[in-house]
N, C-alpha and C positions, 0 to 999 in steps of 0.2 A: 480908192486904191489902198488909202491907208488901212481901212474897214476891213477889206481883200485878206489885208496881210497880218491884224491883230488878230481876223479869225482863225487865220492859218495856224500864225504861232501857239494858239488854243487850243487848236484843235491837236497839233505836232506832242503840245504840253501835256495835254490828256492821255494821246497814246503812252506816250514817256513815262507817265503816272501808273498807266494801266499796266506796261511791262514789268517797271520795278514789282508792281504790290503781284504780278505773277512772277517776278524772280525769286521773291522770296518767299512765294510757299509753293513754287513747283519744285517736289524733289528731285527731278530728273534735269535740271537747270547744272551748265557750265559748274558755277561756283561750291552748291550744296553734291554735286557726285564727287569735286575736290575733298569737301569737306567731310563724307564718310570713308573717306582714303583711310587705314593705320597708319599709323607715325613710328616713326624710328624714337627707340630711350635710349639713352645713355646716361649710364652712373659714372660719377666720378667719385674716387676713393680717395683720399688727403693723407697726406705722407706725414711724418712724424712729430713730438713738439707739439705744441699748445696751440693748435690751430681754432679758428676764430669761426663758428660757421655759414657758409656761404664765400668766404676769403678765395678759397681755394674756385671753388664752379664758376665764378664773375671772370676770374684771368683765362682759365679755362675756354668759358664759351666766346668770350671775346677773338683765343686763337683760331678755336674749330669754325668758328661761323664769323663772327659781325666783320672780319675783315679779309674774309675770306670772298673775291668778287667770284671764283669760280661756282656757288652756291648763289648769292643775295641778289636780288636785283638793283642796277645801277641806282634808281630813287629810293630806292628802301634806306640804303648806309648801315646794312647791315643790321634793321632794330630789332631788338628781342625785347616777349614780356614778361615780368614777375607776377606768377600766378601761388595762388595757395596751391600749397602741399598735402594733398589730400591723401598722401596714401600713408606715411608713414604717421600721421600726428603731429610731428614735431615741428612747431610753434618758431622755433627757430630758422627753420629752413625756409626755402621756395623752389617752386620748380619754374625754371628758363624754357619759354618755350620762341620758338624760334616763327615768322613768318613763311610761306611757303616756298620752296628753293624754284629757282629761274629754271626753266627746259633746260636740257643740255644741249639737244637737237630744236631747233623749228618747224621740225616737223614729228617730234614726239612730247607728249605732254605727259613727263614723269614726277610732276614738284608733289611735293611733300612736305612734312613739316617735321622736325627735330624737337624732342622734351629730354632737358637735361635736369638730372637729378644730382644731389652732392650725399655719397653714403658718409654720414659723419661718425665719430667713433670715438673723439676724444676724450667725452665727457666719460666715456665705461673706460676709461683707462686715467685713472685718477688715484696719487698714491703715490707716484714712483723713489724709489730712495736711492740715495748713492753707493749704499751697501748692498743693493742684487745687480747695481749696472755692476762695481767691483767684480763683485761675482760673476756674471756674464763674461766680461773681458778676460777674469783667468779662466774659463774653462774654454774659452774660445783661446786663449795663446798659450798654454801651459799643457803642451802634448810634445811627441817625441815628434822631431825635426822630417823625419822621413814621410808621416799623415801629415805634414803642410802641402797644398796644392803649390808647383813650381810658382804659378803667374802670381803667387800670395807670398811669396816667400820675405821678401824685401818688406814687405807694411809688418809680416810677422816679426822679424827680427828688430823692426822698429819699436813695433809694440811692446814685444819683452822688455825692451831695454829701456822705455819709458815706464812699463810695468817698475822694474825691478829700481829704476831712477826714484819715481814716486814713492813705493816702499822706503829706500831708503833715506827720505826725505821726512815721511813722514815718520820713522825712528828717531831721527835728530831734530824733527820739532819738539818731540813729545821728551826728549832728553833735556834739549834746549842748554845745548853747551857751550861754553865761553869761546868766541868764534875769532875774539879781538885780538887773541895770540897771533892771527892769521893775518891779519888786515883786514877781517870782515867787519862792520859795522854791526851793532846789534837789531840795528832795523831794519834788516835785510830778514827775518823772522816775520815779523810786520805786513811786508811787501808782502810774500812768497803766501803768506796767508790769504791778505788780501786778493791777490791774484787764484791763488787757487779756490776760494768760494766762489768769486766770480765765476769761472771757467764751471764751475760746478751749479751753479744756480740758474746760468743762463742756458746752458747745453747738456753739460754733462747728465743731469737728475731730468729736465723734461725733454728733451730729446730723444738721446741715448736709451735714456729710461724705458721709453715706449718700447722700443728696440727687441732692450734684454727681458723684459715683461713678456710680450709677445713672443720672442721666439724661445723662451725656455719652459718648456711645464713644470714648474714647478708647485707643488702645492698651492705656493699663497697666489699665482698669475691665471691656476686651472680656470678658477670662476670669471673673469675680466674675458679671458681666450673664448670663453666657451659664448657669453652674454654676447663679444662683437662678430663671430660668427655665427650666430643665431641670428642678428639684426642684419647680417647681412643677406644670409637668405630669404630671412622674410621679404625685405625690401626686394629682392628675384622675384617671388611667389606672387606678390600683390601688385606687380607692375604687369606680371605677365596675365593673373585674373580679371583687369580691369577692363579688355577689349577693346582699348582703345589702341593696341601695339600690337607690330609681327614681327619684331629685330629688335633684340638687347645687347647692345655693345656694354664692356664694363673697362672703364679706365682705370689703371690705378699709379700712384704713384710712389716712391722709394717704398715704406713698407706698409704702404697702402697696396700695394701691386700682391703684397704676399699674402696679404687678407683678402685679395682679391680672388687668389688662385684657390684659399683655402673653400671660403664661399663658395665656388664653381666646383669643386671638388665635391664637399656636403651635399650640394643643393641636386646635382647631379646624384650620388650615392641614396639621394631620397625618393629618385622617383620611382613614380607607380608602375611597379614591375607588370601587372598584367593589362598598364594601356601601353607601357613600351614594347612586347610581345606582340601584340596588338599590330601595332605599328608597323612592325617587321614580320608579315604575315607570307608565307610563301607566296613569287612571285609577284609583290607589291612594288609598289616604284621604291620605297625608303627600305627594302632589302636588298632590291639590285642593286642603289647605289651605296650601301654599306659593302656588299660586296667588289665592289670596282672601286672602294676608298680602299679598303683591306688592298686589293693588287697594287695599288698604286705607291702603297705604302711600301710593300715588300720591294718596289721599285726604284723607290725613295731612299730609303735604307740600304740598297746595294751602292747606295754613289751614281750621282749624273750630270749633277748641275742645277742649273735657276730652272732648266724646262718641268723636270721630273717636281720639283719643288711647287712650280707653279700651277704645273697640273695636278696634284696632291691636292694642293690647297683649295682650287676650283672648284673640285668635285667632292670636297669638303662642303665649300658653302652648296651646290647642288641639293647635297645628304641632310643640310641646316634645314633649305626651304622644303625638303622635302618630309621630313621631321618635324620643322613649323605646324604642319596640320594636322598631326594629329592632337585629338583630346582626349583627356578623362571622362572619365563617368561622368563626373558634374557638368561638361561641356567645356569645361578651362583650357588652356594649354597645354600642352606637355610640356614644352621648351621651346624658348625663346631666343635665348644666347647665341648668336653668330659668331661676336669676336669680345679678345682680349688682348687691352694692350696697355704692356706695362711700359712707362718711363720713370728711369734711373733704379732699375728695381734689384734690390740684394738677391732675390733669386738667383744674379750669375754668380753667388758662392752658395749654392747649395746644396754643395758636397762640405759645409763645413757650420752653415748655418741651420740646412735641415735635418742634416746628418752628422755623424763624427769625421768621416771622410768619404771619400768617394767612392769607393767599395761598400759603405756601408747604404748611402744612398740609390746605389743601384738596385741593394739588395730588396730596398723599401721599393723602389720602383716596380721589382719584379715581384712584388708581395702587392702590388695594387693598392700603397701604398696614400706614394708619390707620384701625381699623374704626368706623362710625359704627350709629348705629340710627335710623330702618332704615337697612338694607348699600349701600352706594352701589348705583345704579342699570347697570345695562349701556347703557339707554337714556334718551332724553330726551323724547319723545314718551310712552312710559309707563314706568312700573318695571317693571325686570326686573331681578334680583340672581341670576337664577337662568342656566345656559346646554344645551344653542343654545336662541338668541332666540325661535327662532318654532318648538320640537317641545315636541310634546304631553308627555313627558319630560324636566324639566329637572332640573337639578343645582344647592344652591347654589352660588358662587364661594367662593372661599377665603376673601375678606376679610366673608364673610358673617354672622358668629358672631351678631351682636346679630339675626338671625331666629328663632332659638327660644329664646335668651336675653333675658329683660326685666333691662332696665337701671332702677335705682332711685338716686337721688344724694342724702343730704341732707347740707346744710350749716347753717354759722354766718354771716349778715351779718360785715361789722366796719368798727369809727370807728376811722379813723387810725391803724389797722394793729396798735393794740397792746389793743383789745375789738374780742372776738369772734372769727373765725378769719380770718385775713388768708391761710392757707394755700386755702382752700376757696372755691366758689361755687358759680354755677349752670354746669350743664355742655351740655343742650341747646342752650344757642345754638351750640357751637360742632362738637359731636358729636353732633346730629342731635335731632329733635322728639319720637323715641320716648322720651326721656328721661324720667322723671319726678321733676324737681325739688322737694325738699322742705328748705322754709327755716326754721331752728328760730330761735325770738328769744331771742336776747339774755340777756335779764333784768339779773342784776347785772353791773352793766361791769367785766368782767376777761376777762380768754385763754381762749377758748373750745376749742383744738385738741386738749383734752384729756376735753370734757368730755360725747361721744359718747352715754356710758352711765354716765357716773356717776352714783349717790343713786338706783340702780334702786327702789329700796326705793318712792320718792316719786310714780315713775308718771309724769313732767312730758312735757311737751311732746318733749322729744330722744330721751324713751324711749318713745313715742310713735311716733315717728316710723321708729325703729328694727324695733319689731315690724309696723306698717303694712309697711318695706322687706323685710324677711324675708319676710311673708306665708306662714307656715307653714303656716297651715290651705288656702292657695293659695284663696280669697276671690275671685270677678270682680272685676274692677276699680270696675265701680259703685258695688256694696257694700261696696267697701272705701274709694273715695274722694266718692263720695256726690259727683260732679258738683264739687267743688271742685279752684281751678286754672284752668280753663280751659289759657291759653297761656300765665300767670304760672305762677312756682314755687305751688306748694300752702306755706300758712301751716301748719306744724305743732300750732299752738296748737288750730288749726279740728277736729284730727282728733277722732272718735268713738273712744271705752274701750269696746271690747266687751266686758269685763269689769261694767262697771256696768251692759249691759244685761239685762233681763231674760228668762230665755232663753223660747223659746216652742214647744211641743211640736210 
């Protein structure tokens, strides 16, 4: 008997043997048809200040994925690896890649695996002096009262008056006149010194700096502007050539979100005119659905609500994956980009950041500039983003990106500029209705502009709102925003944890 049963479990262990060593060189096996699956990238852009690299992607992936149970499997814990970084070079970095996401259904077998990139940018913005932020700040406050947007009006008036406080602060340093007639101390000079390098060394110069570098062309910033948009489209270009992805999401954050836009903008104005032509060949699927994005827009644009907004959006990502296939000559891409989503991003003032005012940004808009979503119109009578006007084959226009990119924006309210994020807001009103505005509250009164994805652990409301913006399972927009919104930002608090639901086969 016992003899019976050693040859069994021999014989059981051989087959066992024999399966494994055909699991792993049949390519048609469960695991290896996973494993030629594409994967979803995501870049993550680093907001302002002396960032560290890699700081910023670890907090990051930890909100989007490792605690997120609506993706990981319950035994996993959420684990991701650090893998080299092979596309950009840079020795510094790594790429997060994630293990494969759980079914949604049990009876559909959708997992995937997530590769999170961090576009770093600091080190090409090195320099910064106290004397171009100065500058920065007066040409940003020092215009006539009537070009201040109303909702800026209060931080303006603040600003001057610290403006013109600090001027004449620093006149009576530099006089340094007998104060004791007064009851002042003479070490009150001392202090105010002291405090003000501070404030200057720690924020003001690397911070700020980035800021007013970035957003002013001025001669000495052209070259810095020109090097971190050039790295960032490469980094688009060589993610999207590698073949291992069919969906580029790009995150960014406070004026990483603006280098973000800028990037998608360029990278977009680069491509190859005669495989996008191509693409949009009379009667193809990727021109019918640029033509029913166009309707939708015009649709969109008259006023309707979350439905119109929703279905915009939809048929948006439709036009993305439909777009996704095509290639160039060389076999590559054409485009990858689905979505953009910015948190705490300056873009909601720019009508004052990318422009002089809000007339003047429109004008950029409508000069194809300034991309908006939907892509400004050719016409006025109906949308058209696409050209010539009236043939059955069009092409989008250059300044078109946000048609198969969805735009996603969440922000922090803020009192009195110092709770909540006074950097951030809503960004549809000013760049257009495709937007989807998502406002996260508050809670304890302090500085919000930091605090995106932090206490992933916790699930709240920002991190919430965060995986809503990703949308990695790529979810229709119904089911993912359940009709909330309308033509208001969507309340973040309002969102559904698909993680706490129960899944259903």
């Amino acid at each position: 008997m016992g003899a019976q049963m050693s040859e069994g479990t021999g014989v059981r262990a051989t087959r066992t043997q024999s399966t494994r060593r055909k699991s792993a060189s049949d390519p048609n096996t469960e695991m290896n048809v996973i494993a030629k699956r594409p994967k979803t990238a995501v870049i993550v852009i680093h907001g302002m200040g002396e960032q560290w690299p890699m700081d910023t992607l670890r907090g990051f992936v930890d909100a989007a994925w490792k605690f997120d149970k609506d993706l990981s499997e319950p035994w996993s814990d959420g684990e991701t690896y650090s893998k080299p970084e092979r596309v950009t070079g840079n020795f510094e970095l790594r790429r997060i890649t994630t293990r494969y996401w759980k079914p949604e259904r049990e009876t559909v077998d959708d997992r995937r695996r997530v590769d999170f990139f961090e576009f770093y940018w600091a080190h090409m913005m090195q320099g910064n002096t106290l004397g171009s932020v100065v500058s920065w700040l007066i040409r940003l406050l020092v215009r006539h009262p009537a070009r201040v947007p109303r909702r800026l009006l209060g931080g303006w008036i603040a600003g001057v008056l610290i403006l013109a406080a600090s001027a004449a602060l620093a006149v009576l340093t530099a006089a340094k006149p007998d104060l004791t007639h007064f009851g002042i101390p003479t070490w009150t000079w001392a202090v105010l010194a002291t405090v003000g390098a501070a404030f200057s060394g720690i924020w003001l110069r690397p911070v700020a700096g980035d800021a007013a570098r970035y957003l002013s062309p001025t001669p000495g910033n052209v070259a810095a502007r020109q090097a971190i948009r050039e790295a960032g489209i490469d980094l688009i270009m060589k993610i999207q050539c590698t073949g291992e992805y069919d969906r580029i999401i790009i995150a960014g954050h406070s004026l990483g979100s603006v280098i973000g836009y800028d990037a998608l903008n360029y990278a977009w104005g680069r491509l190859d005119d005669d495989a996008l032509a191509a693409a949009h060949s009379d009667g193809s699927e990727t021109m019918t659905l640029l033509a029913e994005l166009e309707r939708a827009a015009g649709d969109l644009e008259k006023g309707g609500g979350d439905d119109l907004l929703s279905r915009y959006r939809d048929i948006q990502r439709a036009y993305f994956r439909s777009l996704a296939k095509a290639k160039k000559a060389d076999g590559t891409p054409l485009w990858l980009v689905s979505d953009f989503v910015t948190l705490g991003s300056p873009l909601s003032s720019s009508d004052v950041l990318l422009a002089k005012d809000l007339e003047t940004l429109n004008r950029k808009i409508a000069w194809r500039e300034v991309p908006s979503s939907p892509p400004q119109s050719e016409r006025e009578a109906e949308v058209r983003f696409s050209y010539p006007l009236s043939a059955k084959a069009r092409t989008p226009h250059a300044g078109a990106v946000f048609a198969p990119v969805v735009w996603t924006n969440i922000y922090y309210p803020h009192v009195l500029g110092l709770i909540g994020d006074f950097v951030s807001g809503p960004v549809a009103p000013l760049l257009g209705p495709a937007v989807r505005d998502l406002r996260v509250p508050i809670g304890f009164p302090i500085f919000r502009h930091l605090s995106y994805w932090s206490k992933p652990e916790g699930g709240g409301p920002a991190i919430l709102a965060l995986r809503h913006g990703l949308n990695l399972r790529l979810r229709d927009e119904r089911q993912l925003w359940r009709g909330l919104g309308g033509d208001a930002p969507i309340r973040a608090e309002q969102l559904d944890d698909p993680a706490k639901q129960v899944l259903q086969p």
